[in-house]
C-alpha positions as CSV (number, residue, x, y, z in Angstrom):
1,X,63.0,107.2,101.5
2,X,63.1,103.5,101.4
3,X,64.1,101.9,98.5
4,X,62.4,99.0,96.9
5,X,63.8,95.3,96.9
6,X,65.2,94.1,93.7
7,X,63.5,90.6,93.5
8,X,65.2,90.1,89.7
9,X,67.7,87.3,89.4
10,X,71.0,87.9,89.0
11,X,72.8,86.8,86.1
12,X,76.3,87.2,87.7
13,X,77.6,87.2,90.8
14,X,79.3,90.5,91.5
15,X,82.8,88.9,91.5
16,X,82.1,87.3,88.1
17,X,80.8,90.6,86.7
18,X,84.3,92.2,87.9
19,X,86.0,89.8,86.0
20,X,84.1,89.9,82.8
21,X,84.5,93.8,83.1
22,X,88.4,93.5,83.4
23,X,88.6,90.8,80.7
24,X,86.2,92.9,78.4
25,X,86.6,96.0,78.9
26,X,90.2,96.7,77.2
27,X,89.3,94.0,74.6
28,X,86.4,96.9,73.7
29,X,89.2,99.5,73.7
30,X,91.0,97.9,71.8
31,X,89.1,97.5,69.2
32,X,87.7,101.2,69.2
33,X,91.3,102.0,69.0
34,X,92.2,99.5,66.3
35,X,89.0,101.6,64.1
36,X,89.9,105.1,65.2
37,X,93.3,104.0,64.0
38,X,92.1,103.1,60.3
39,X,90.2,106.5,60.6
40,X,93.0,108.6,62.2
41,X,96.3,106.9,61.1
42,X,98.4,110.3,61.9
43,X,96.5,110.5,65.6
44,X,99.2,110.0,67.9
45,X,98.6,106.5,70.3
46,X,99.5,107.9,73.6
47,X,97.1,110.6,73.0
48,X,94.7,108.4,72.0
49,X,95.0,105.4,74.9
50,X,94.9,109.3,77.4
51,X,91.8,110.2,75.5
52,X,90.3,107.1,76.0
53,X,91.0,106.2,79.4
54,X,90.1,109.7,80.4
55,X,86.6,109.2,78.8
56,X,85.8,106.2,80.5
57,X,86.9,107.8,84.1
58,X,84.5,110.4,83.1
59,X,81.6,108.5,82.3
60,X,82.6,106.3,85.2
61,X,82.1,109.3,87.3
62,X,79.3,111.3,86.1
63,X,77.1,108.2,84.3
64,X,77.7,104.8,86.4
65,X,78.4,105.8,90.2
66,X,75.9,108.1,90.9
67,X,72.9,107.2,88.5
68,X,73.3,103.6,88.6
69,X,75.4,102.8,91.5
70,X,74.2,105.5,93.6
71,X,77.2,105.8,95.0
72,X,81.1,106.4,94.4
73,X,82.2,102.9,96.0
74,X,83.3,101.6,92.7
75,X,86.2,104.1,92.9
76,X,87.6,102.5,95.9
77,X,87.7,98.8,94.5
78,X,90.9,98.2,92.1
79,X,89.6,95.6,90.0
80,X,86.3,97.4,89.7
81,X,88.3,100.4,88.8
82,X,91.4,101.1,88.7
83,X,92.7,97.7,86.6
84,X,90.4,98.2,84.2
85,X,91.4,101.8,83.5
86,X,95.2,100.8,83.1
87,X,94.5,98.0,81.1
88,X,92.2,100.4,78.9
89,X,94.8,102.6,78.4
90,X,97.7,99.3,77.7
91,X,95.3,98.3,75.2
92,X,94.5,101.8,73.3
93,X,98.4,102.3,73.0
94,X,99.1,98.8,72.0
95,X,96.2,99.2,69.1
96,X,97.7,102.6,67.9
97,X,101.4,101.5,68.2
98,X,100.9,98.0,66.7
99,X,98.5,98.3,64.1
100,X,99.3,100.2,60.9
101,X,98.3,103.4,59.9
């Protein structure tokens, strides 16, 4: 089955979207983290930067690579992957252990 040509401008290139997505993406979970903290104060951080990371693995792998990148490349690209997950789970822990309860 071919697939049709995308003839939609790009906003970024992909190496610019990378970046935004490592920059952004534990900025997000950090703030998620910095709410679930003001509505779980007794929740403990590790358990919650686990929790969090693990959810955006998951999603990672059942939502983005094979629905919208049709394909599990992402998975083999650090920054594209495996960055952003550490520095998800850095900034959940940081937002539970430095923000009070």
């Amino acid at each position: 089955m071919r697939r049709r040509h995308d003839n939609r401008a790009k906003l970024w290139s992909l190496e610019t979207a990378l970046r935004v997505h490592l920059v952004g993406a534990p900025i997000f979970a950090f703030l998620v983290s910095a709410v679930h903290v003001w509505l779980a104060p007794d929740f403990n951080p590790a358990l919650r930067a686990a929790f969090m990371t693990g959810l955006v693995i998951v999603l990672d792998a059942v939502v983005v690579a094979p629905i919208f990148e049709r394909s599990y490349d992402m998975f083999r690209s650090a920054i594209a992957t495996w960055i952003p997950f550490a520095l998800i789970f850095i900034a959940s822990l940081a937002a539970g252990m430095a923000l009070p309860a």
